[in-house]
N, C-alpha and C positions, 0 to 999 in steps of 0.2 A: 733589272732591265726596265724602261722606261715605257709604258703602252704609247701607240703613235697616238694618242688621244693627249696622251701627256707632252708629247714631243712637240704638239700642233700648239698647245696651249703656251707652252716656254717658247715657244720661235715666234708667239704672236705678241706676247708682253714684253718680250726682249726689242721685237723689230717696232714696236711703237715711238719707242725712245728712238731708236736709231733713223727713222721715218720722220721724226720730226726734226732732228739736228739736220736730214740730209735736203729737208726742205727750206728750213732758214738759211741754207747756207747757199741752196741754187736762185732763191728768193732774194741773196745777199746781189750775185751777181747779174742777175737776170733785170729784175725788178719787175717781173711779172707773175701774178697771185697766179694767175692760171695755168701756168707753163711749170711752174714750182712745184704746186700740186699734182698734174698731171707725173712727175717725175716721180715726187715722191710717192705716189701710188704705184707705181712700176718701181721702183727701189722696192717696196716692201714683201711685193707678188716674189719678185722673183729672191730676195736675200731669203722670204719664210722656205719658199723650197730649197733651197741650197741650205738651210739652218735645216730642217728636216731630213735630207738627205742624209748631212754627217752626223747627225744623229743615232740614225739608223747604222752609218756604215760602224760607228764607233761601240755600239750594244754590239759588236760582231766582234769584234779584236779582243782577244781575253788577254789582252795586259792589264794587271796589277787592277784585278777586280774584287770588289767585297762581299764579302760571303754572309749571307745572314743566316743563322742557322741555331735551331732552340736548345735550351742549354737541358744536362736531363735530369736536373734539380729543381722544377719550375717552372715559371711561366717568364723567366727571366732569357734574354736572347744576350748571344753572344756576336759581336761582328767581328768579324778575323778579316784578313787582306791571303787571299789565294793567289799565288802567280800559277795560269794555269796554260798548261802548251808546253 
């Protein structure tokens, strides 16, 4: 499972890129620097929370999850796929 520290991190590297297409493209129609921007900062606010939400909902749903678990020969790990529920 993911710590929300990590969750914050990949919804903010992810929504960078995303934040910038959605600004070239309101840029595209608009033709004003300031109004694009302003969007795309409200695009990014609110997609990182909604990217952090299903985040979180989806570490909750134990469909076809991976199991790390030490092997007991070693320092060697084993990953297995658990269907668990």
């Amino acid at each position: 499972m993911d710590s929300h520290s990590r969750s914050i991190a990949k919804a903010v590297s992810y929504r960078l890129l995303g934040t910038a297409s959605t600004m070239l493209i309101f840029f595209l129609f608009s033709q004003d620097l300031k109004l694009s921007l302003g969007a795309g900062a409200l695009d990014m606010l609110v997609k990182i929370a909604m990217y952090w939400a299903h985040e979180r909902v989806w570490n909750r749903v134990p469909f076809v999850r991976q199991v790390r678990r030490a092997a007991f020969w070693g320092r060697m790990s084993i990953t297995s796929i658990k269907m668990e529920g």
